[in-house]
N, C-alpha and C positions, 0 to 999 in steps of 0.2 A: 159850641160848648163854651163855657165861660169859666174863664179860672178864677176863683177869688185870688189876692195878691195883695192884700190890703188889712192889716189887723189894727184895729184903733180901740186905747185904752183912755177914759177918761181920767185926766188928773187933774190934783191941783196945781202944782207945777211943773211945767215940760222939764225945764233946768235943773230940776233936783232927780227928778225921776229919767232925763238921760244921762246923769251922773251915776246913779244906779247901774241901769243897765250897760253902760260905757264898761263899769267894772264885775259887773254880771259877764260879758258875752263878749271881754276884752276887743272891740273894736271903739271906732269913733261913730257917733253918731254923720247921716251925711245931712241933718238940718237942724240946728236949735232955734229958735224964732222963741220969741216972748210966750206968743199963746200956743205954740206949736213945738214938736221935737220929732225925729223918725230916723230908721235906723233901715236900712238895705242889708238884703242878706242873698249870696251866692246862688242861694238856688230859686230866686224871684220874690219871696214876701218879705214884705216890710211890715214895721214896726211902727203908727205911729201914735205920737203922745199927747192929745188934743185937751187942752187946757179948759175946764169947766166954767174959768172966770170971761173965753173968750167970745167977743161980740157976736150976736147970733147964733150963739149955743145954746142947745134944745132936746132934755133928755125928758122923756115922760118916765123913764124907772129909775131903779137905785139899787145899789149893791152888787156885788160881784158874783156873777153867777154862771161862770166860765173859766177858763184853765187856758193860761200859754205853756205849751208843752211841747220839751226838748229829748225829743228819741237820741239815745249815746248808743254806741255799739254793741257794751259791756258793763256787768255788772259794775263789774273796779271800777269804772268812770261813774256809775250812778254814786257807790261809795267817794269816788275824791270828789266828786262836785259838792256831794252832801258837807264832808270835813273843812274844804275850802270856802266856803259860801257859811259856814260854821264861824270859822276865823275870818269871814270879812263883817261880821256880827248881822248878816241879812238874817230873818225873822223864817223862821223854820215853824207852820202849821200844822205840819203831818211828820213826825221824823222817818227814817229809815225804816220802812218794814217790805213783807212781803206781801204784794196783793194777788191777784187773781192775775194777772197778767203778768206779772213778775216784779224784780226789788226797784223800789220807788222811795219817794219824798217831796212835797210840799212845799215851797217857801213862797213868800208872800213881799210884795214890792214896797215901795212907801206909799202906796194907797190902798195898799189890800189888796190887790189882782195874785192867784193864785196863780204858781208857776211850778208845773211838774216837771220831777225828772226822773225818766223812767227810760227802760228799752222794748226793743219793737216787739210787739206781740208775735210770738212762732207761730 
């Protein structure tokens, strides 16, 4: 069976967009490279941030038409990240509501990739 373990956003720049999430998901990136940036996470996926400008990049689409989405335990935490990601002035798409799965919100990176925060489906 094959695990995916690999999440790639295109951008226009690695260095601005692992500055982002640097202060998004308080860790360090463990690669910033010019055309390249990625980020390791505890339970196996990485994060990386492949620069559009670089040699032999090759996308036939456009637009963001996918969600990186971070399950929290608890409502209160969907609430603080929404208020603190508020005060880091990150771009909020969907504010605070309730959906069908439960209380969620939207923010969007510096290229538009849409990043949910919501809790696990009961």
């Amino acid at each position: 069976m094959l695990t995916p373990n690999l999440l790639l956003f295109y951008v226009k720049s690695p260095e601005t967009s692992a500055q982002f999430y640097q202060t998004l998901f308080d860790c360090k990136p463990s690669a910033v490279l010019p055309t390249y940036a990625a980020f390791d996470f505890e339970n196996g996926l990485s994060l990386g941030l492949w620069s559009e400008e670089a040699r032999n990049f090759v996308s036939g689409g456009n637009g963001h038409r996918s969600e990186l989405s971070l399950m929290v335990p608890e409502d209160n935490e969907v609430i603080r990240l929404y208020e603190q990601w508020q005060q880091l002035n990150v771009t909020i798409e969907q504010p605070l509501h309730e959906a069908v799965f439960g209380l969620t919100f939207v923010a969007l990176d510096p290229d538009g990739h849409r990043i949910r925060v919501c809790t696990p489906d009961d």
